[in-house]
C-alpha positions as YAML, in Angstrom:
chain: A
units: angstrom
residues:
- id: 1
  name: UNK
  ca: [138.07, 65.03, 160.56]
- id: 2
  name: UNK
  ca: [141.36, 67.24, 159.66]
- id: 3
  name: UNK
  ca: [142.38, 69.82, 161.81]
- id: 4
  name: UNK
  ca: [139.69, 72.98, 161.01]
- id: 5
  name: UNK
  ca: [140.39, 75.93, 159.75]
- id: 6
  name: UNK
  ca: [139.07, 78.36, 162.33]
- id: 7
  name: UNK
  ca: [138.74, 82.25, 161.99]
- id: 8
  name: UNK
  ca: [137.66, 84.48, 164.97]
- id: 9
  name: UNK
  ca: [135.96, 87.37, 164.08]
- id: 10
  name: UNK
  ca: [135.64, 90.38, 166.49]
- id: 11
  name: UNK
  ca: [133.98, 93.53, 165.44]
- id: 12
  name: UNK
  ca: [135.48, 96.96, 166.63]
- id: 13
  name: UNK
  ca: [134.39, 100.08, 167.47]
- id: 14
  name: UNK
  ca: [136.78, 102.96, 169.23]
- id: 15
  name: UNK
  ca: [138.48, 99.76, 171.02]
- id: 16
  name: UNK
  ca: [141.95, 100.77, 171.17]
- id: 17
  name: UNK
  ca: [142.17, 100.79, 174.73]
- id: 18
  name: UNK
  ca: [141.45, 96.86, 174.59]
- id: 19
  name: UNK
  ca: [142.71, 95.61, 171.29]
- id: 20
  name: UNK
  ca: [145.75, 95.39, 172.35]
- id: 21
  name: UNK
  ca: [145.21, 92.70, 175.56]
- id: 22
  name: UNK
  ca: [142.41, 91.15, 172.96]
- id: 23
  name: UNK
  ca: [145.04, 90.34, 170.17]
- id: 24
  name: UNK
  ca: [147.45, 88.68, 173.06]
- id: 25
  name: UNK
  ca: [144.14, 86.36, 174.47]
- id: 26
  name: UNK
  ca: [143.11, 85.50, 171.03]
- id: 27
  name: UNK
  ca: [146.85, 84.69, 169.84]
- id: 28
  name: UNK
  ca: [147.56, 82.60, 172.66]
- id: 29
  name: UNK
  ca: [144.21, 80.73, 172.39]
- id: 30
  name: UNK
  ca: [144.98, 80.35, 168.81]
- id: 31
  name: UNK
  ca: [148.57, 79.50, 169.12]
- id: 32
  name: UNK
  ca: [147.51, 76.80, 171.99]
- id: 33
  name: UNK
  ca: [144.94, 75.26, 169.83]
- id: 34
  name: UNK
  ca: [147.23, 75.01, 166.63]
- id: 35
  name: UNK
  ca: [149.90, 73.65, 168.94]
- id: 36
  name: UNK
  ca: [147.03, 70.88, 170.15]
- id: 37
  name: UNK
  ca: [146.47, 70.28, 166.90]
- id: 38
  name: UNK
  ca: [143.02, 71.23, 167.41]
- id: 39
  name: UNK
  ca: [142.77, 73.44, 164.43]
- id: 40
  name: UNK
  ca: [144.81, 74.07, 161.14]
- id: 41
  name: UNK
  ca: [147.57, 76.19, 160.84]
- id: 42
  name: UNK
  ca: [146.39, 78.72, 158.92]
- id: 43
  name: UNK
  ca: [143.58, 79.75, 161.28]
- id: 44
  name: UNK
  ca: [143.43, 83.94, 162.43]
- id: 45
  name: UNK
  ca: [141.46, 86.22, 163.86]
- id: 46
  name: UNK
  ca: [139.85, 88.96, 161.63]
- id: 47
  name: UNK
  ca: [139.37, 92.29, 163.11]
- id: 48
  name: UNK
  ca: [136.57, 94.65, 161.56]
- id: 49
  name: UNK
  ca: [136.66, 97.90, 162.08]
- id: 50
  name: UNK
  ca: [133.51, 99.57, 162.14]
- id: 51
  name: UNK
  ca: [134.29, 103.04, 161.01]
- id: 52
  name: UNK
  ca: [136.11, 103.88, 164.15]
- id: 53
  name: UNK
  ca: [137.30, 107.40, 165.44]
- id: 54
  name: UNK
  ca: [140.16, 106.29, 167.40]
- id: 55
  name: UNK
  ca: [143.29, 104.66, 166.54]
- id: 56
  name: UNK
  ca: [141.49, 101.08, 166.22]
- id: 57
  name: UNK
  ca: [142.36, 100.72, 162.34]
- id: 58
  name: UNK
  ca: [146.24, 102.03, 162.96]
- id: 59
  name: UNK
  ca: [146.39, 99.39, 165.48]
- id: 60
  name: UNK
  ca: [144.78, 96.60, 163.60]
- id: 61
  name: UNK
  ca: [147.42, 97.19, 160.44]
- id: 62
  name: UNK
  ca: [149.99, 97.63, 163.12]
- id: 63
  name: UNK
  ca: [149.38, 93.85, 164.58]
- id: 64
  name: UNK
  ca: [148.71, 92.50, 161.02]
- id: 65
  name: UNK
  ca: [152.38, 93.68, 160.20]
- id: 66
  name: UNK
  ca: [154.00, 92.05, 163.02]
- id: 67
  name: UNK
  ca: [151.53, 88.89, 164.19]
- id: 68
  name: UNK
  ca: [150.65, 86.59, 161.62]
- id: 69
  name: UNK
  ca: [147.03, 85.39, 163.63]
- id: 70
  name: UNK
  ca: [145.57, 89.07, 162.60]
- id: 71
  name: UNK
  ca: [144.29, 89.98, 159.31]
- id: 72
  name: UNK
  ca: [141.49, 92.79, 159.70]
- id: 73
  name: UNK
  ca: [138.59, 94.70, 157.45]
- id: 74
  name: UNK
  ca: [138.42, 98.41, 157.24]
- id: 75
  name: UNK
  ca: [134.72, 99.54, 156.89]
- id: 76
  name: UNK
  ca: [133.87, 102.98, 155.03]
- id: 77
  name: UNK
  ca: [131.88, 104.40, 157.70]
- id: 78
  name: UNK
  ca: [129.99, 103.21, 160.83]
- id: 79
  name: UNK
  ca: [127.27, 100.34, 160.11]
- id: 80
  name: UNK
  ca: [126.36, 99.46, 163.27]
- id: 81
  name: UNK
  ca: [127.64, 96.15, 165.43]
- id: 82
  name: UNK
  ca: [125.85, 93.80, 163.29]
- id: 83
  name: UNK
  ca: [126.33, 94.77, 160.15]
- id: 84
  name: UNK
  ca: [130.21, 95.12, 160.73]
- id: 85
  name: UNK
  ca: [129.69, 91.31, 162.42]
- id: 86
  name: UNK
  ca: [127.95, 89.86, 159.11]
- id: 87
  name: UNK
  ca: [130.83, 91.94, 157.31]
- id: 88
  name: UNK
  ca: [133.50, 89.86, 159.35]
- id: 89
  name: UNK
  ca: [131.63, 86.52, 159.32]
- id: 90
  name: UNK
  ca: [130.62, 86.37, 155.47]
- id: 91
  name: UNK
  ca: [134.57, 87.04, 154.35]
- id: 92
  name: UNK
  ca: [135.79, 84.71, 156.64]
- id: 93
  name: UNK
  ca: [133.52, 81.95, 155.48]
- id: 94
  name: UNK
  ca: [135.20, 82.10, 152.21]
- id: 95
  name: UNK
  ca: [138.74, 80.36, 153.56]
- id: 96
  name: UNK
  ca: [137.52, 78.60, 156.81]
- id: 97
  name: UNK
  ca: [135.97, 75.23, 158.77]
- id: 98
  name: UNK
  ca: [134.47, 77.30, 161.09]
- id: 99
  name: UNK
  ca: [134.10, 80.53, 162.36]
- id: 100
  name: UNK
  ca: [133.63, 82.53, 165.66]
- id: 101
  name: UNK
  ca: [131.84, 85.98, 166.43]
- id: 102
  name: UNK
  ca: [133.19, 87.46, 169.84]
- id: 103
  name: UNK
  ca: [132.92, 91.08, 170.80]
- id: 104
  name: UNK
  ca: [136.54, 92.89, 171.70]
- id: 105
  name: UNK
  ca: [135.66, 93.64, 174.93]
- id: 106
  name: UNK
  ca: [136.72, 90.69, 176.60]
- id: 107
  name: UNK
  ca: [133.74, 89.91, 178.58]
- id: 108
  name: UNK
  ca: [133.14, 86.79, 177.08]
- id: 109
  name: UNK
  ca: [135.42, 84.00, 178.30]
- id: 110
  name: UNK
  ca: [137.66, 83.13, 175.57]
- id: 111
  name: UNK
  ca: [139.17, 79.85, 177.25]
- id: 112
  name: UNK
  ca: [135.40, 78.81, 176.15]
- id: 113
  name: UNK
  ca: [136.91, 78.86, 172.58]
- id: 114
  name: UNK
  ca: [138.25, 75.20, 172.86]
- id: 115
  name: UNK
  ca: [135.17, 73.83, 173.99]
- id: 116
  name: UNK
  ca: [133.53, 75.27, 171.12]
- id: 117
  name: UNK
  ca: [136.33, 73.61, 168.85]
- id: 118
  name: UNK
  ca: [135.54, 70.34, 170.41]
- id: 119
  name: UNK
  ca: [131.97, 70.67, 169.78]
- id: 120
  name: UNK
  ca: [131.96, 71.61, 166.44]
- id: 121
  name: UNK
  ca: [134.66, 68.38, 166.02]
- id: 122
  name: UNK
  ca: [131.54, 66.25, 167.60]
- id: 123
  name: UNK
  ca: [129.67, 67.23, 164.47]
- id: 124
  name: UNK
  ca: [127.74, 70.73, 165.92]
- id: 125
  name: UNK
  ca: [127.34, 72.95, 163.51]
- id: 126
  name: UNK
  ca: [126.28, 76.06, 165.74]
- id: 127
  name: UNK
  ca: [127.37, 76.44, 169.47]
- id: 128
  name: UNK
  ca: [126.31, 79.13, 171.28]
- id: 129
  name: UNK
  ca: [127.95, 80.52, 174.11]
- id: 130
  name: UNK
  ca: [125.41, 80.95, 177.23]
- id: 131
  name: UNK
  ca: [126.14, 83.27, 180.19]
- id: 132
  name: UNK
  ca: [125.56, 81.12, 183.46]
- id: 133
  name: UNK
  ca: [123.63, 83.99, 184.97]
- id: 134
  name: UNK
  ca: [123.59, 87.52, 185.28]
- id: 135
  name: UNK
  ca: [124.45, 88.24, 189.27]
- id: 136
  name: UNK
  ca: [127.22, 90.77, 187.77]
- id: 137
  name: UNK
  ca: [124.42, 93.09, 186.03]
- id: 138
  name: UNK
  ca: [123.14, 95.69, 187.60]
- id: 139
  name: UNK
  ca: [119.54, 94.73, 188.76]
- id: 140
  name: UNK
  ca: [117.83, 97.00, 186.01]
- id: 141
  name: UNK
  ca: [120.12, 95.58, 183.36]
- id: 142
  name: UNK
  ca: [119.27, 92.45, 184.82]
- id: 143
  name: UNK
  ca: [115.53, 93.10, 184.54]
- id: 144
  name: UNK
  ca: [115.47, 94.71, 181.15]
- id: 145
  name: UNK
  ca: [117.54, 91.69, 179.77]
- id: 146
  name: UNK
  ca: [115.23, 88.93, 180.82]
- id: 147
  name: UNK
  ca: [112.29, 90.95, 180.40]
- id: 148
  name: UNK
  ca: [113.64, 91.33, 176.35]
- id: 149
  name: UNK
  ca: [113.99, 87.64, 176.37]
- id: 150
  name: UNK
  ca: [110.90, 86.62, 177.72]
- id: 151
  name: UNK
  ca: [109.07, 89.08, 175.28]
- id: 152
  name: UNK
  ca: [110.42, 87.79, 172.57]
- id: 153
  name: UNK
  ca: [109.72, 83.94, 173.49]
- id: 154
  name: UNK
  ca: [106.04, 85.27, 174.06]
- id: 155
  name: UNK
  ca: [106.14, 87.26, 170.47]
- id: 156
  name: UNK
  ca: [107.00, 83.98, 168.79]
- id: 157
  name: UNK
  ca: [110.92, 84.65, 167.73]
- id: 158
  name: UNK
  ca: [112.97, 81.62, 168.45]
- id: 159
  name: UNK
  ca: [116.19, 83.13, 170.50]
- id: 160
  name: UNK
  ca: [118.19, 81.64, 173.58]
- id: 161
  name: UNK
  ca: [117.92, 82.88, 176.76]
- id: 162
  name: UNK
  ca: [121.10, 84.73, 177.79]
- id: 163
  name: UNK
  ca: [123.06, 84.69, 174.32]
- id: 164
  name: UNK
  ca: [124.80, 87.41, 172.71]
- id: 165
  name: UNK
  ca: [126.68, 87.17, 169.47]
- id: 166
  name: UNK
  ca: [129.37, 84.89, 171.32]
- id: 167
  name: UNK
  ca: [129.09, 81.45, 168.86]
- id: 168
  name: UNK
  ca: [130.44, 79.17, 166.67]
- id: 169
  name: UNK
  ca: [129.15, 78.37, 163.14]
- id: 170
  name: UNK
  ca: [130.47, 76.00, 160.21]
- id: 171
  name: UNK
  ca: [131.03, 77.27, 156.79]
- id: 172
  name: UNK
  ca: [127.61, 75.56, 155.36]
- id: 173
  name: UNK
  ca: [125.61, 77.80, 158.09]
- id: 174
  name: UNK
  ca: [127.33, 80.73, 156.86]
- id: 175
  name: UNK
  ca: [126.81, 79.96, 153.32]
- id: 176
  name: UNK
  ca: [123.11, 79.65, 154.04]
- id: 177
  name: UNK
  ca: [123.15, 82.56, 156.33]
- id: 178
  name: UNK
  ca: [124.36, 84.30, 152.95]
- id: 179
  name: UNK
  ca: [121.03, 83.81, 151.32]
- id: 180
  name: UNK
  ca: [119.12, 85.83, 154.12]
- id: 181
  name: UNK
  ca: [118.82, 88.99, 152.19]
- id: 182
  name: UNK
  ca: [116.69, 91.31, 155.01]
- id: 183
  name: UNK
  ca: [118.38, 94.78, 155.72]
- id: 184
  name: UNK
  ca: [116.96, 95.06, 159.08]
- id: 185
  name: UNK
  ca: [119.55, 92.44, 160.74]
- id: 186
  name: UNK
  ca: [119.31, 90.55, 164.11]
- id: 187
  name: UNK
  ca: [121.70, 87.49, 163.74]
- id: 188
  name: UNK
  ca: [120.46, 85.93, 167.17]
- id: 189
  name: UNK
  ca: [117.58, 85.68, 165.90]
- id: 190
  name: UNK
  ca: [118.61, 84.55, 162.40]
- id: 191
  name: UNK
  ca: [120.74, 81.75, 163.32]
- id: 192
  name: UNK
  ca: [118.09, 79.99, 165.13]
- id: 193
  name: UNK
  ca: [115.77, 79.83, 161.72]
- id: 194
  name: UNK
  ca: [118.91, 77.88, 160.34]
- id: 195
  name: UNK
  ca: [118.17, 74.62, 161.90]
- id: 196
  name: UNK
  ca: [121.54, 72.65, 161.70]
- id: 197
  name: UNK
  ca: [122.63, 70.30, 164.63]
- id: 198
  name: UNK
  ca: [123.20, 72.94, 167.71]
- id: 199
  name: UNK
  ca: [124.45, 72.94, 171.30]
- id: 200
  name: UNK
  ca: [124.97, 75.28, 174.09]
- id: 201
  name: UNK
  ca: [128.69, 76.22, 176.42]
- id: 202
  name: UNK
  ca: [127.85, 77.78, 179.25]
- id: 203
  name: UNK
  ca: [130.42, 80.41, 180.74]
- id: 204
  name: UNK
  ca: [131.09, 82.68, 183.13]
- id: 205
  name: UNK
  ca: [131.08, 86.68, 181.76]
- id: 206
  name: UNK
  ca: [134.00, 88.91, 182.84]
- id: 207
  name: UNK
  ca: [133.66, 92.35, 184.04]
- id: 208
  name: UNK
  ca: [134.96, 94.52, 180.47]
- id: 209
  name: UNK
  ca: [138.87, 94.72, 180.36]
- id: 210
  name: UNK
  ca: [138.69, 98.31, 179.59]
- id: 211
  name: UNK
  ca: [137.13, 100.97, 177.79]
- id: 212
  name: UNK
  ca: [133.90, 102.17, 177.87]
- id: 213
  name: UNK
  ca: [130.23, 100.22, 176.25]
- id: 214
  name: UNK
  ca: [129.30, 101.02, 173.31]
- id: 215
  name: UNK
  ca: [125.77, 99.67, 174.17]
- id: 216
  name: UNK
  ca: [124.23, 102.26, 176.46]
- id: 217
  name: UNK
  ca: [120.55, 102.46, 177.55]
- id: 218
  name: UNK
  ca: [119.41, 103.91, 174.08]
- id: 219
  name: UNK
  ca: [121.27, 101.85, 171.99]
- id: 220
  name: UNK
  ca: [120.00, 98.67, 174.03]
- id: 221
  name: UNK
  ca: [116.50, 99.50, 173.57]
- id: 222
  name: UNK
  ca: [116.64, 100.41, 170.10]
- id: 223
  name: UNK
  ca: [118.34, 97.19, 169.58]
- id: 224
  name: UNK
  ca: [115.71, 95.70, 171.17]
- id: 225
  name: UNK
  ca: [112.86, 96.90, 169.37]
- id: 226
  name: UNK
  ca: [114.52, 96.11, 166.37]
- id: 227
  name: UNK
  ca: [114.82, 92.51, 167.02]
- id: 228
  name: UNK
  ca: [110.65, 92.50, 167.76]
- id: 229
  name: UNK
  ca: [109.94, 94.56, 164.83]
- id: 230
  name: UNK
  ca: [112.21, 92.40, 162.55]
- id: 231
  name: UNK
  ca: [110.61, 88.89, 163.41]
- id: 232
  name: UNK
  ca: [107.38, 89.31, 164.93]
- id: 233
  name: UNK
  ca: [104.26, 90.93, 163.63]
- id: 234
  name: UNK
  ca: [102.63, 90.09, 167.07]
- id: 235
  name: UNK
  ca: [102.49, 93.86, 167.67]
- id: 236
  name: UNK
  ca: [100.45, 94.84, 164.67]
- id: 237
  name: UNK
  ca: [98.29, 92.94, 165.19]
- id: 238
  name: UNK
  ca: [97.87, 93.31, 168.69]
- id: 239
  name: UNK
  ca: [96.89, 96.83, 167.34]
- id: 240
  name: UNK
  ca: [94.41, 95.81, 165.68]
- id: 241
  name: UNK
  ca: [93.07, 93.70, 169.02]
- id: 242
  name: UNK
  ca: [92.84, 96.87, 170.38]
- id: 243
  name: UNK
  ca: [91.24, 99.08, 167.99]
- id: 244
  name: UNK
  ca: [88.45, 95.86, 168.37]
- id: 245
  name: UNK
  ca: [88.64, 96.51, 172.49]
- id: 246
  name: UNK
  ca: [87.93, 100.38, 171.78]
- id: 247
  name: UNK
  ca: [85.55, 100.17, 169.57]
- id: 248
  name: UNK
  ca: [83.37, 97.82, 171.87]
- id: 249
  name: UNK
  ca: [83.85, 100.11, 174.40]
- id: 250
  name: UNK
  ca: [82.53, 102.79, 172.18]
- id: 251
  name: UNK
  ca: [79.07, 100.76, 171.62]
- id: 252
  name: UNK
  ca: [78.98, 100.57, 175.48]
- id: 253
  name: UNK
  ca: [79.59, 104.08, 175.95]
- id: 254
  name: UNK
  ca: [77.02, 105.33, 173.19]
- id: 255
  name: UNK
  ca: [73.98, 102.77, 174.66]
- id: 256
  name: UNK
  ca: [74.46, 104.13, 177.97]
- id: 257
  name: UNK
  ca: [74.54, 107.93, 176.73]
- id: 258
  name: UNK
  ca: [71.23, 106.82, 174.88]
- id: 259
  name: UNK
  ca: [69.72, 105.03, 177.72]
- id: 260
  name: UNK
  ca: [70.11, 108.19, 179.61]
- id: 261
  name: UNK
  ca: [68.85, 110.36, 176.85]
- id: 262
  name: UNK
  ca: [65.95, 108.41, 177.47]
- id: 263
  name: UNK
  ca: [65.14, 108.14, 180.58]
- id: 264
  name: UNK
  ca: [65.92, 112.37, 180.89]
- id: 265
  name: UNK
  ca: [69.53, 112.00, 182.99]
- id: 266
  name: UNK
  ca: [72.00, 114.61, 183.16]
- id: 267
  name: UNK
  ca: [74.75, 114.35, 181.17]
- id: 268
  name: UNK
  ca: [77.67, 115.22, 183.35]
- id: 269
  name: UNK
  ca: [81.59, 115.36, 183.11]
- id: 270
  name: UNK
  ca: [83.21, 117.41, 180.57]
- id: 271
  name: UNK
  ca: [86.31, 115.79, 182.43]
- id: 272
  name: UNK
  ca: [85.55, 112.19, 181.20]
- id: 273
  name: UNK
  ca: [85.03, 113.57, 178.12]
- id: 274
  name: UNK
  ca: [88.38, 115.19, 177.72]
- id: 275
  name: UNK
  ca: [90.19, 112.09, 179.36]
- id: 276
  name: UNK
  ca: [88.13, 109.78, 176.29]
- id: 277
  name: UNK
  ca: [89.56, 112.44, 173.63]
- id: 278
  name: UNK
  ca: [93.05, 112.25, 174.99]
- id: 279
  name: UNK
  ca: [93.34, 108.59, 175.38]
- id: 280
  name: UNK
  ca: [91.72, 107.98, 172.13]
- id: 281
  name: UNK
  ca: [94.12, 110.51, 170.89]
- id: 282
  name: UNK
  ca: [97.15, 108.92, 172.52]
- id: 283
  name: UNK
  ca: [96.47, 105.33, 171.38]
- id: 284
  name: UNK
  ca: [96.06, 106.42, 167.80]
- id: 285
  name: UNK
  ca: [98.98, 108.37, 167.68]
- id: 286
  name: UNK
  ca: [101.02, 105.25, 168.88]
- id: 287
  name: UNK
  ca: [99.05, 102.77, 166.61]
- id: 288
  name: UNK
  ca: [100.00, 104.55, 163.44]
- id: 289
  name: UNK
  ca: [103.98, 105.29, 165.15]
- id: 290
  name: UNK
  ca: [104.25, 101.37, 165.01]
- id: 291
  name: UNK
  ca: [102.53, 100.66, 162.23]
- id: 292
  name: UNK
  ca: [104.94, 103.70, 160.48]
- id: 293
  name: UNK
  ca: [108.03, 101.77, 162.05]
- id: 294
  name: UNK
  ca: [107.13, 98.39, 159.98]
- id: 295
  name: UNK
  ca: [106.21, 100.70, 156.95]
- id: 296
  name: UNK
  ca: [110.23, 101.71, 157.35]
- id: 297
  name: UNK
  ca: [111.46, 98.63, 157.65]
- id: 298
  name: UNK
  ca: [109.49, 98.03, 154.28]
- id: 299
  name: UNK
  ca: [111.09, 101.05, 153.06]
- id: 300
  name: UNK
  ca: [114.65, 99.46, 154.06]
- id: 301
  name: UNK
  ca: [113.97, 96.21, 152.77]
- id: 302
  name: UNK
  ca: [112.67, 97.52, 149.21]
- id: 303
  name: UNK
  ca: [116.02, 99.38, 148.49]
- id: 304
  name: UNK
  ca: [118.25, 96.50, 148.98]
- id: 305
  name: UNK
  ca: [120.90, 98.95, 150.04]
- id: 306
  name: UNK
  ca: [123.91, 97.31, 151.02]
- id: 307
  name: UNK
  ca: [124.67, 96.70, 154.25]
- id: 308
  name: UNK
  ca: [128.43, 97.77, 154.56]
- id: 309
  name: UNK
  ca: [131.26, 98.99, 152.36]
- id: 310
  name: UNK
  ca: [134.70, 97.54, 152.79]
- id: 311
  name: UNK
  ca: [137.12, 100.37, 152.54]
- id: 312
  name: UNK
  ca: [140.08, 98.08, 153.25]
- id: 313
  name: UNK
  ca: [140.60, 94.09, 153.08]
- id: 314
  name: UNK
  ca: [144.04, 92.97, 154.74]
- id: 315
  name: UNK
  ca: [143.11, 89.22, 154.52]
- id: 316
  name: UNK
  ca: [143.89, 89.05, 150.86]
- id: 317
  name: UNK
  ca: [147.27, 88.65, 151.37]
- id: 318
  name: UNK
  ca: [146.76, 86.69, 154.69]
- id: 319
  name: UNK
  ca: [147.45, 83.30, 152.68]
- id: 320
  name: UNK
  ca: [150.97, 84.83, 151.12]
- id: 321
  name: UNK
  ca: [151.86, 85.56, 155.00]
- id: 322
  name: UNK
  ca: [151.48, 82.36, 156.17]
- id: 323
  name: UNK
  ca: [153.23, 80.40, 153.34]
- id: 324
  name: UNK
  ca: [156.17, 82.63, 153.93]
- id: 325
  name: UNK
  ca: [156.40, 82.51, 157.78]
- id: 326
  name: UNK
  ca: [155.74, 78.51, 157.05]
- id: 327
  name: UNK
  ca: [158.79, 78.85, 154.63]
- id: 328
  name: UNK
  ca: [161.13, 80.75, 157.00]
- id: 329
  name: UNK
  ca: [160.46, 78.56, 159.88]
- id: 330
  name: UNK
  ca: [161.62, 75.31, 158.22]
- id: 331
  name: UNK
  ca: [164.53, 77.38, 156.56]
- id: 332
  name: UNK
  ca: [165.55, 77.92, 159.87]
- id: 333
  name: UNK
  ca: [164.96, 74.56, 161.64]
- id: 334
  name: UNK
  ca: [166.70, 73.32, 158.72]
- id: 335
  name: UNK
  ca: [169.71, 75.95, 159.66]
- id: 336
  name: UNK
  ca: [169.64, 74.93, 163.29]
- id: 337
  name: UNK
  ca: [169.97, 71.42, 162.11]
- id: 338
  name: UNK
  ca: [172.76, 72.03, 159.89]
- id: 339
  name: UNK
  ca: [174.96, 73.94, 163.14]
...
């Protein structure tokens, strides 16, 4: 097949202690690649910046001005990592082969972004990038993480082990992607439901270049319960297994209160009693807190609210750019030839 056109797409948030070290990677990657004649010569990298405080945008439009790989969206306000990653991936599909989601941080390996080339040249149209292991995570963060993935294989959801948003996907997949209209977005588990020919490239993950996460503990576990909430109803419904489980324990509880009504026992233990209440109590309260978290993704979904607003587009001219630095560089071979 001809050389693909190939976008990378890295969603930013308060990153300008990185961007600059990412832009040099991802340039030389691309530069390497184009050079190969792995991939067309109009292939970039599109930044999105996700409402950002910092200088992130400044530094974006900065880059776009003086390196022809970087074109770069300007979101309105913060909408969250994934919704500033569909942002990214659904303009780039518009101009390229194939596109690729990595995070700005650096800890993915982006020498891994040839072997995805190659793969998606083999006819793949979805490779995910797989972390080997996880020996450089913490042991909790190690826990939590393969406890999340292990719940969700047991809820049902369809997600691989170890994989972040690091992948590559062809234009069709976005395009189809597209049609998924749900508010309430987890892409690694989306992409999965798509069901074109997929592989795996397993890598290595870096300590992050610099900069601090912008996943802490609360934003991980929120994230988390998102993803079951969004594609499993396994929860509910265990609910409702256990409002089955309590009430059965109820009939055992009232026959034995009866039998001992009968047979003239004292009843004892005002302590039992309050312990019943309070449980009771407790396991309502968090029946109808789930069941109220599913109601508001209903609520979500119903509005059709869109997901992000792009304040700022700088890949509309990104085609002009690279006809004229095409231009200029055979005006001047054509100089050099000429002396």
């Amino acid at each position: 097949m001809a050389n693909p056109v190939l976008t990378i797409v890295v969603p930013c948030y308060n990153e300008e202690e990185v961007l600059p070290e990412t832009v040099f990677q991802l340039s030389a990657i691309l530069d390497s690649l184009i050079e190969d004649r792995r991939i067309a010569d109009s292939s970039t990298m599109l930044l999105v910046d996700d409402g950002s405080k910092d200088a992130t945008w400044s530094l974006i439009e900065r880059f776009h001005a003086s390196n022809t790989f970087v074109t770069g969206l300007k979101l309105a306000k913060n909408a969250g990592h994934q919704s500033a990653l569909l942002a990214g991936l659904m303009r780039a599909k518009d101009y390229s082969d194939c596109v690729i989601s990595i995070d700005a941080d650096l800890q993915d390996d982006t020498n891994v972004i040839r072997e995805f080339v190659n793969k998606f040249q083999e006819g793949y149209d979805i490779v995910y990038g797989v972390r080997q292991d996880r020996t450089a995570d913490t042991f909790f963060k190690r826990a939590t993480a393969q406890g999340f993935y292990k719940l969700m294989t047991s809820l049902g959801v369809k997600i691989h082990y170890n994989h972040a948003d690091f992948r590559l996907m062809s234009r069709r997949t976005l395009e189809n992607l597209e049609k998924f209209k749900e508010v309430n977005l987890f892409l690694r588990g989306m992409v999965p439901l798509l069901g074109f020919p997929s592989t795996k490239v397993y890598y290595d993950r870096k300590e992050r270049f610099a900069g601090e996460s912008k996943y802490p503990l609360r934003k991980m576990l929120a994230f988390a319960f998102d993803g079951i909430t969004s594609f499993s109803v396994t929860p509910i419904r265990f609910v409702t297994l256990m409002g089955f489980l309590l009430f059965a324990m109820s009939v055992v509880a009232a026959l034995y209160a009866i039998i001992g009504k009968i047979w003239g026992a004292n009843v004892t233990g005002w302590t039992s009693l309050i312990l019943s209440v309070w449980f009771i109590g407790g396991v309502q309260l968090l029946a109808l807190g789930l069941i109220g978290e599913y109601i508001g993704k209903i609520y979500k979904e119903v509005k059709q609210r869109p997901l992000f607003v792009i304040e700022k587009d700088l890949t509309l001219h990104t085609e002009d750019r690279k006809k004229e630095a095409a231009v200029a560089h055979v005006s001047q071979a054509s100089t050099v030839g000429r002396s």
